[in-house]
C-alpha positions in Angstrom: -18.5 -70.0 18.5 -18.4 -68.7 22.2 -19.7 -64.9 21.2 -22.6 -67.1 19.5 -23.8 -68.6 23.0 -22.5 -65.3 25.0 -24.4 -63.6 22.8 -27.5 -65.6 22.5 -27.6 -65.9 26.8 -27.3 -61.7 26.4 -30.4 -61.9 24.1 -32.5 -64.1 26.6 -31.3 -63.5 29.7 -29.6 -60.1 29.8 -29.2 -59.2 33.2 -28.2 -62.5 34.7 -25.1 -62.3 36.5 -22.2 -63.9 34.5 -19.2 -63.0 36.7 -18.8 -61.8 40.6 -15.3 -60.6 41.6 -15.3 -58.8 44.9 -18.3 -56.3 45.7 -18.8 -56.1 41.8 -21.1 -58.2 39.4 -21.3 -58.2 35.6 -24.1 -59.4 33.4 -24.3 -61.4 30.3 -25.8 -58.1 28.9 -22.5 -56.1 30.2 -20.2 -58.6 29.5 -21.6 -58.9 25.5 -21.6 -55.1 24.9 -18.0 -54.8 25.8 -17.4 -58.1 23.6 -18.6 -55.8 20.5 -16.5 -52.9 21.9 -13.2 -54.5 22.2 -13.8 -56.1 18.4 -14.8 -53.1 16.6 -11.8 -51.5 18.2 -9.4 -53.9 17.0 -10.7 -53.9 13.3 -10.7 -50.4 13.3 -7.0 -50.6 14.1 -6.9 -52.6 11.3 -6.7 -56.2 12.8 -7.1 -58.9 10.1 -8.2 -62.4 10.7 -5.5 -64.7 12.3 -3.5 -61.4 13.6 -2.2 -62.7 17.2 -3.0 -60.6 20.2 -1.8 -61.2 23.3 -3.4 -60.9 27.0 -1.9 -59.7 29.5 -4.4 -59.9 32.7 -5.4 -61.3 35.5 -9.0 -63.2 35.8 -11.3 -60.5 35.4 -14.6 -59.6 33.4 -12.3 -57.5 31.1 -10.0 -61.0 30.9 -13.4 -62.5 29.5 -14.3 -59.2 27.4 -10.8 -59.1 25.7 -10.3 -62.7 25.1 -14.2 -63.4 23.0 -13.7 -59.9 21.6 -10.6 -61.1 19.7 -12.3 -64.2 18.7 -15.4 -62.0 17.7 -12.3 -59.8 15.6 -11.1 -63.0 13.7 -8.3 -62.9 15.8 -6.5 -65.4 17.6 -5.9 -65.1 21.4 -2.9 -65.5 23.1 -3.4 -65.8 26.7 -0.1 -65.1 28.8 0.6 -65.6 32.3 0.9 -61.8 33.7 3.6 -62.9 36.1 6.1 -63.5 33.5 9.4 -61.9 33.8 10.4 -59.4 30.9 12.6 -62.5 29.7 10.0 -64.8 29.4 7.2 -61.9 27.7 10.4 -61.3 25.1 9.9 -65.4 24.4 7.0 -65.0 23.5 6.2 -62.0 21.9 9.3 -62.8 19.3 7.5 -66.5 18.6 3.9 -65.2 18.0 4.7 -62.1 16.8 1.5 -60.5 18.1 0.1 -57.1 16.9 -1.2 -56.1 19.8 -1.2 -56.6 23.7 -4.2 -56.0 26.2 -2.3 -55.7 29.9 -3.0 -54.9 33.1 -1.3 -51.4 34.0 0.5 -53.4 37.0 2.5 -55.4 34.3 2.8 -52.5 31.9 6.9 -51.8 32.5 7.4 -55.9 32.1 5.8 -55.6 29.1 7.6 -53.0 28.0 10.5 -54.1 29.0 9.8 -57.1 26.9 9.9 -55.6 23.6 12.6 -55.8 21.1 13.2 -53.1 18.1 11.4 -53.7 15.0 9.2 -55.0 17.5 5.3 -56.6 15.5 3.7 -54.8 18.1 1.6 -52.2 17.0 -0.4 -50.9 20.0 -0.4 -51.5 23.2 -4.1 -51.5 25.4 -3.6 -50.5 29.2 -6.7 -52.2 31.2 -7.5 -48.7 33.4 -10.0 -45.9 33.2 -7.9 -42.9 32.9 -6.2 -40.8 30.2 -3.5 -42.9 29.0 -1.7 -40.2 28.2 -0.8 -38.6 31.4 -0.7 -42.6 33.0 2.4 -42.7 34.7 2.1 -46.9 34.1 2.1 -45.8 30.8 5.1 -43.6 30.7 7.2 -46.0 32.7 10.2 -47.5 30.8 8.9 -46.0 27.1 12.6 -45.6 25.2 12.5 -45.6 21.4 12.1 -49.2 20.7 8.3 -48.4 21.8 8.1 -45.1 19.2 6.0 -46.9 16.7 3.4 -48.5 19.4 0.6 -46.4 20.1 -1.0 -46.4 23.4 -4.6 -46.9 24.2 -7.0 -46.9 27.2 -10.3 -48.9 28.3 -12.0 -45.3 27.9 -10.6 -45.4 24.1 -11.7 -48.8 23.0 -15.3 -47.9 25.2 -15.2 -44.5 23.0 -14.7 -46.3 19.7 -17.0 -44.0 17.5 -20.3 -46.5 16.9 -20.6 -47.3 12.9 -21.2 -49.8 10.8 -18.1 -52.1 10.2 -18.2 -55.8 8.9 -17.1 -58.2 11.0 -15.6 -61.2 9.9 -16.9 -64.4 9.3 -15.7 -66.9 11.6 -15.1 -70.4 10.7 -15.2 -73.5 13.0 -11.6 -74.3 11.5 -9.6 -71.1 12.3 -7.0 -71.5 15.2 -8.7 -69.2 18.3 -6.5 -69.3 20.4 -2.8 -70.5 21.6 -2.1 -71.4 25.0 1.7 -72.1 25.8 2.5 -75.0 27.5 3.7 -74.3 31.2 6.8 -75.9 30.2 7.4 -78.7 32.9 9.7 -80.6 30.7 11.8 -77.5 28.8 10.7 -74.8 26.2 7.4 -73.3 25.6 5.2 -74.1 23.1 2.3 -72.9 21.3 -0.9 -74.7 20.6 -3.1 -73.9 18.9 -6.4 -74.7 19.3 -9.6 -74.0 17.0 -13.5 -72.7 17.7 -14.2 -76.3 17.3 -11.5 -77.6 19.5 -13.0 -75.1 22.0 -16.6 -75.8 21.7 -16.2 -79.8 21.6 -14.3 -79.9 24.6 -16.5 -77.8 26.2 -19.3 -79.6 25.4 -18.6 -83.0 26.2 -17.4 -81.4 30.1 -21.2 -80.0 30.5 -22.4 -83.6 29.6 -20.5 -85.0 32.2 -20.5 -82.7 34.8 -24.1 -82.4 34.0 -23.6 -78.3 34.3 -26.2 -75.8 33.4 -27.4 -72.1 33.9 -28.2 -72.9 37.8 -24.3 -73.6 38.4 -21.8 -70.9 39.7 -18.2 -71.9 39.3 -15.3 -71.2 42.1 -12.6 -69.7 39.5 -9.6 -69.7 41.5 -7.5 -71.4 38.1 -6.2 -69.1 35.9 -7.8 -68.6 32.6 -4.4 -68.6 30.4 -4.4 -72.0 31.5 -6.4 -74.5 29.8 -8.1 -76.0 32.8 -9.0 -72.2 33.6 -10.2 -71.7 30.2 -12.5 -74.5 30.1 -14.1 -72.9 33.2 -14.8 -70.2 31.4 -16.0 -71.8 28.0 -18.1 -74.3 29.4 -20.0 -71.8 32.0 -20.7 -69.5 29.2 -21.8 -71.9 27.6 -24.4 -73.5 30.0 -25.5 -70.1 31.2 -23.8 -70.3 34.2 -21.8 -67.8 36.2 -18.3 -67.6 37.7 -17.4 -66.0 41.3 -13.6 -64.7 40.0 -10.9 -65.4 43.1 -7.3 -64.4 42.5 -5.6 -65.0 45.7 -5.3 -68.2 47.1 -2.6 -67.3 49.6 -5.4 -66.4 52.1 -7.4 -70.1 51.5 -9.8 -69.2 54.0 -11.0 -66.0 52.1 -12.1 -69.0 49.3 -13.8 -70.7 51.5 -15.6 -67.7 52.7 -17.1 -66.6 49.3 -18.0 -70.5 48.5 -20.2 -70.2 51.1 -21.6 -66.6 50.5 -22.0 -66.9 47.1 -23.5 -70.5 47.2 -20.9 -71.7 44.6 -22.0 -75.2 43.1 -18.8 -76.5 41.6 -14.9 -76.1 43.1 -11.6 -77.0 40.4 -8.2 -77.5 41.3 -5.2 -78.9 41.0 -3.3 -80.9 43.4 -1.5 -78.2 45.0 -5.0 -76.8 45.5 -5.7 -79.6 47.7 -3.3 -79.8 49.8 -3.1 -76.1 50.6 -6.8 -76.7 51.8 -6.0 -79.7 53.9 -2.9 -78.6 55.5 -3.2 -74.7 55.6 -7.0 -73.4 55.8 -10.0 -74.4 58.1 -11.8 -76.3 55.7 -12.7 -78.7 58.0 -15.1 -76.2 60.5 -16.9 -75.1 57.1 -20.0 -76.7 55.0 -20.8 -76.1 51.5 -24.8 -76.5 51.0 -24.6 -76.1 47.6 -21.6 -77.5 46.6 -22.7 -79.9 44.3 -19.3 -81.2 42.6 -15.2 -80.9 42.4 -13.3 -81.6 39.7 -9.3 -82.2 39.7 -6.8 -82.5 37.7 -3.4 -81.0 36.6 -1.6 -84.1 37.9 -2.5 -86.9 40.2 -3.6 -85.9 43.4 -2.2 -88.5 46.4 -4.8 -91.2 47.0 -4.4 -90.1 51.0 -5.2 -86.0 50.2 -8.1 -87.2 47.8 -9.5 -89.8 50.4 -9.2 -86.4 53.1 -11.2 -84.2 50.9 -14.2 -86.7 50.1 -14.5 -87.1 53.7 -14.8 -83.7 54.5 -17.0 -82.7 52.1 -19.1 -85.5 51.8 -22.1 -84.4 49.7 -20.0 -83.3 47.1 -19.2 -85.2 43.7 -15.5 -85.8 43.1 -14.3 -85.8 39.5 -11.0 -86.5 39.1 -9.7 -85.8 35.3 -6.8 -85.8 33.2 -5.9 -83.9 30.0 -3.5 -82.1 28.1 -3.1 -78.3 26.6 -2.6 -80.1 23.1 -6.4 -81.5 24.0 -7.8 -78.6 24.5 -8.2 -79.7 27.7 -9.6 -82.7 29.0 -9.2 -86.2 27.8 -10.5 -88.9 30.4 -12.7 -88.6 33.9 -13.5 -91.0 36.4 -16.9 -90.8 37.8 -17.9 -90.5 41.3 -19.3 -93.2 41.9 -15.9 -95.3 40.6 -14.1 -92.9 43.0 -13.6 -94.7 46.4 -13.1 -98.0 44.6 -10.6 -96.6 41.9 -8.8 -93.9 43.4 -5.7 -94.5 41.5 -7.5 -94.4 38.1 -8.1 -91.5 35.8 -11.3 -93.7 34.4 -12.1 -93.7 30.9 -12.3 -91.3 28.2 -14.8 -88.2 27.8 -17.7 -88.2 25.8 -16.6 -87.6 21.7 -12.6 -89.0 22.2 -11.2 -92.4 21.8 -8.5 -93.8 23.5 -5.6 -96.7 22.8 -2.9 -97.6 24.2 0.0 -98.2 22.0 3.0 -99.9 22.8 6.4 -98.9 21.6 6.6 -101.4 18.9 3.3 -99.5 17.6 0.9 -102.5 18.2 -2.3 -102.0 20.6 -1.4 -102.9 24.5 -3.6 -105.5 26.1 -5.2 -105.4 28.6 -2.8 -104.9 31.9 0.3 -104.2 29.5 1.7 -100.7 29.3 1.1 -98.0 26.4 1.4 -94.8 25.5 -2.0 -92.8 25.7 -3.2 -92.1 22.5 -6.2 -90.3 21.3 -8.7 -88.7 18.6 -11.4 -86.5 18.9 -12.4 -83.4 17.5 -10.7 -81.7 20.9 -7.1 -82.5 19.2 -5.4 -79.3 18.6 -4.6 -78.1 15.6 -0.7 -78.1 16.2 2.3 -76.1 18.0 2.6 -72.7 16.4 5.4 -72.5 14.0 6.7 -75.9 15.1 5.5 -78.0 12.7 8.6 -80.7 13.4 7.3 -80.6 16.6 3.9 -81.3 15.6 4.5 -83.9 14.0 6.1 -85.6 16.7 3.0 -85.8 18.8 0.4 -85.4 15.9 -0.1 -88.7 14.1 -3.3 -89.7 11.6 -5.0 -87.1 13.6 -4.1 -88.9 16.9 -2.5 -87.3 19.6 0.6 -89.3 21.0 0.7 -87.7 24.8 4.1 -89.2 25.9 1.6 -90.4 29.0 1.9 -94.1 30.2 -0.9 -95.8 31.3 -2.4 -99.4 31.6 -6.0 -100.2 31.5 -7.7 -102.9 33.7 -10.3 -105.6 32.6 -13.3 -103.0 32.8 -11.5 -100.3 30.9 -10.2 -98.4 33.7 -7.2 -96.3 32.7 -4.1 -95.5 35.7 -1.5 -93.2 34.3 2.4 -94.8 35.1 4.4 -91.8 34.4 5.3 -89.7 31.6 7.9 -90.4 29.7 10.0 -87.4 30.2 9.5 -88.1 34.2 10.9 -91.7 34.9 13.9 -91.7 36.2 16.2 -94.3 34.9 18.5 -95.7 37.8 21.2 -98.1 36.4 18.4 -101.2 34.9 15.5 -99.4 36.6 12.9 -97.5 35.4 11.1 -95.4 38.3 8.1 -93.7 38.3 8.6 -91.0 40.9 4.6 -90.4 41.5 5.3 -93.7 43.7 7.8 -92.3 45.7 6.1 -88.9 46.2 2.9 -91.0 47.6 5.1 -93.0 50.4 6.8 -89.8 50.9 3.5 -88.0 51.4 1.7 -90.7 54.1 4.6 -88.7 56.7 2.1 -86.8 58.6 4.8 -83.9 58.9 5.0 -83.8 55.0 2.8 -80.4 53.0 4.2 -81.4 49.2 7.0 -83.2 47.7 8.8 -83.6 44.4 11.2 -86.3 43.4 13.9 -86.7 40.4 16.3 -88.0 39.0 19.7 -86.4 39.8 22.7 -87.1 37.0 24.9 -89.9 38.7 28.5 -90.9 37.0 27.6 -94.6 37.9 23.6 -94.8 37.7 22.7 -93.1 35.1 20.6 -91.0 38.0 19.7 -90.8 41.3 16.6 -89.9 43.5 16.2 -86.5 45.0 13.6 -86.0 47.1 12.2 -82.2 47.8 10.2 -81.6 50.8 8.0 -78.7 52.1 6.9 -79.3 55.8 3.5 -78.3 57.0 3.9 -75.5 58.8 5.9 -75.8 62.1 6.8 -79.5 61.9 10.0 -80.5 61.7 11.4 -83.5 60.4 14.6 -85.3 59.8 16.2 -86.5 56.6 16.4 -90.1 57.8 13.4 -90.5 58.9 12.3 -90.0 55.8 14.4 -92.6 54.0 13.9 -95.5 56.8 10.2 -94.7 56.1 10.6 -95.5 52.4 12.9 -98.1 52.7 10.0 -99.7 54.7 7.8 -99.2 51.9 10.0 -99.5 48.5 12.3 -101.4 46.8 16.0 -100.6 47.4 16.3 -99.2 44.0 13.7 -96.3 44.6 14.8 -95.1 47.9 15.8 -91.0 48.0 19.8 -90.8 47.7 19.0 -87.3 48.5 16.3 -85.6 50.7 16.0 -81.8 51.2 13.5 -79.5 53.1 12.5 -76.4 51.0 10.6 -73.9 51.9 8.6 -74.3 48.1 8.6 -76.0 45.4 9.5 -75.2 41.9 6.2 -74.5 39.9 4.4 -73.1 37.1 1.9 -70.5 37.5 -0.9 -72.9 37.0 0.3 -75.1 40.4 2.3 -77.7 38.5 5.2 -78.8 40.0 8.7 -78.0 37.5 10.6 -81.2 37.6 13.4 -80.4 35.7 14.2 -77.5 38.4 14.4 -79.8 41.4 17.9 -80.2 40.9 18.5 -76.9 40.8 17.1 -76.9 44.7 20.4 -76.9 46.6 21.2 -79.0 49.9 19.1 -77.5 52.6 19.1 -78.2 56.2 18.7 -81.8 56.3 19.7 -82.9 53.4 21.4 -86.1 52.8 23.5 -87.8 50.8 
């Protein structure tokens, strides 16, 4: 369990710095007390095992507090992204049906806003020192749907009268925690995933990252999302630490505390990257200690991956690929396979098995196409209250992925597309990753997303959405003679428009199924 190794690194190594946000650091000693607070709180209140309880917070120590003090509470945490609209808090809150919230007092009136009458929520815990009761956060936008929530502060939970109380006994089975899926290809979903889901994955990422209480983490990835969490899971675990980042609009700021606080490993996804390469100085800094990178999230374009090992050059590149339903990670490639496989997502983690299964549901060979399919004790539990929906992607304890992916003579895996992403253009089947990567070798070119657009005679057409580095300019055409130099007539761009962003979710991955909703900008084409 992770208040087992939390607590056991408090025991043994009490003041060593688990977290560094700012000015401020917090122990493993610090950090482990306000575990215990949080939990005997909540079963005071009268929290039962499996109750849901939702967080509402940016990265934070009191992120990492609240979310292992529910576990320690038999509780199961449900991590939500704080910038969701009241709309998209309301979705949520009516699917898990949580009995309580921990938020930030800057998302408080969302929140609020959020809830329905005969709301399941039964108090509501605002993350600042003060007297809740004269908070003007905590006033804002209470109406009667909120007269049966009571309202707490961090100063109530820390002033939780100090008795004996029994706390539960957790097993490696019950569900933890649900992450909902950023929801690239329609509705959210719940997964659930369990201590041991947690802790294997976790696990197998410090065997091959090699991580252990020397390392210190750049957390710039938010922790409601499962890359982020397994930041946080496997440095506890190993005894590391974690230098907390929330803004990466300022990139250089990043850069700035890697250096100062000697970081040792970087994660991102491939927005990340870019941003770096196109919008910060990384290339005037150098990272002593910077022993490793890991990405994932999506594939990251061969030319920005190629950019980045060159300019840090004594760092290890991991490139990795996973799933929320997997807890979080599913295959790596090594660095030393990494200039001579760039396009591959290597081979599966330590403790998971891979096949690839073709549609007629026999075992592809190799250099046919499958779906990815895998077991391993990482394999979530299911989708909260979606069990037709489980068992859609939940097989004989295999995980079907929807991912397509061939694997080479020495068991190198490359990922074709997901299913829900190829376009289908009259006969054709297009993977638009390919398109994107031509698209991205235009030295004017920051990011872009391509779809299919509904077509009465195709089936679908390609869009193409571009974001221009900043003060190039660019013209539509130039951009479709440069692919038809490179494609086959079938996968050339019917439609190319400059944006000033793309669509995304809060974790960095691009929203496909909104690029149509990006309107004809100045030039666009047809």
């Amino acid at each position: 369990m992770l208040f087992k190794y939390l607590s056991d690194w408090a025991d043994t190594h009490t003041d060593k710095i688990l977290v560094t946000q700012g000015s401020r650091t917090v122990t493993y000693g610090e950090v482990a007390r306000s575990v215990m607070q949080i939990a005997t709180f909540f079963l005071k209140q009268g929290v039962r095992p499996g109750d849901r309880i939702c967080i509402v917070l940016d990265n934070s120590p009191e992120y990492i507090s609240s979310y292992i003090g529910v576990h320690r509470a038999g509780g199961i945490a449900v991590a939500v992204c704080p910038q969701y609209s009241p709309f998209e808090f309301r979705k949520i809150f009516n699917d898990c049906l949580p009995s309580a919230v921990i938020v930030d007092k800057k998302y408080v009136k969302h929140v609020l806003d959020a809830v329905s009458e005969g709301t399941s929520i039964q108090a509501i815990i605002i993350m600042e020192d003060s007297d809740v009761q004269s908070s003007s956060a905590a006033r804002s936008g209470i109406t009667s749907r909120h007269s049966n929530i009571r309202f707490y502060s961090v100063r109530d939970v820390i002033n939780t009268p100090d008795c004996k109380i029994e706390y539960p006994v957790c097993n490696e089975k019950d569900v933890a925690s649900i992450i909902y899926t950023s929801g690239t290809t329609g509705e959210p979903k719940g997964v659930m995933l369990s201590n041991e889901n947690l802790m294997i994955n976790a696990r197998s990422i410090i065997e091959y990252l090699q991580l252990t209480e020397k390392d210190r983490i750049m957390g710039i990835l938010p922790f409601y999302y499962s890359y982020g969490t397994s930041l946080l899971t496997t440095h506890i675990i190993a005894g590391g630490s974690i230098v907390l980042e929330n803004s990466f609009m300022y990139p250089n700021q990043v850069l700035d505390r890697m250096f100062a606080e000697s970081v040792t490993g970087f994660a991102g996804v491939p927005s990340t990257f870019a941003i770096l390469l196109n919008r910060s100085n990384i290339r005037k800094y150098t990272f002593p200690s910077l022993r490793y990178i890991t990405q994932a999230g999506g594939a990251m374009s061969p030319l920005h991956a190629k950019e980045i090992s060159e300019i840090l050059p004594g760092a290890d590149i991991f490139i990795m690929y996973g799933q929320t339903e997997a807890t979080a990670r599913l295959t790596y490639l090594e660095p030393r396979d990494f200039h001579y496989r760039p396009w591959s997502i290597g081979k599966a983690i330590p403790g998971v098995d891979i096949e690839l299964i073709k549609e007629d549901g026999t075992i592809a060979k190799t250099g046919e196409v499958g779906e990815i399919v895998a077991r391993g004790g990482n394999i979530m539990v299911g989708y909260w209250n979606r069990p037709e929906e489980t068992d859609k992607v939940l097989k004989d304890g295999r995980l079907y992925t929807g991912d397509l992916a061939v694997r080479d003579e020495e068991g190198f895996l490359k990922i074709i597309s997901r299913r829900s992403d190829i376009i289908k253009s009259g006969a054709h089947r297009i993977n638009p990753r390919e398109i994107e990567e031509v698209i991205l070798e235009l030295p004017e070119v920051h990011e872009v997303a391509v779809a299919g657009k509904d077509d009465a005679i195709l089936g679908m057409v390609i869009k193409a959405c571009i974001v221009l580095k900043d003060g190039q300019g660019l013209d539509a055409r130039k951009v479709q003679r440069h692919c038809h130099n490179k494609l086959a007539p079938f996968k050339l761009p019917k439609e190319v428009v400059f944006v000033d962003e793309l669509p995304k979710t809060g974790t960095g991955k691009i929203r496909r199924h909104l690029i149509n909703d990006l309107g004809a900008g100045i030039g666009s084409t047809g």
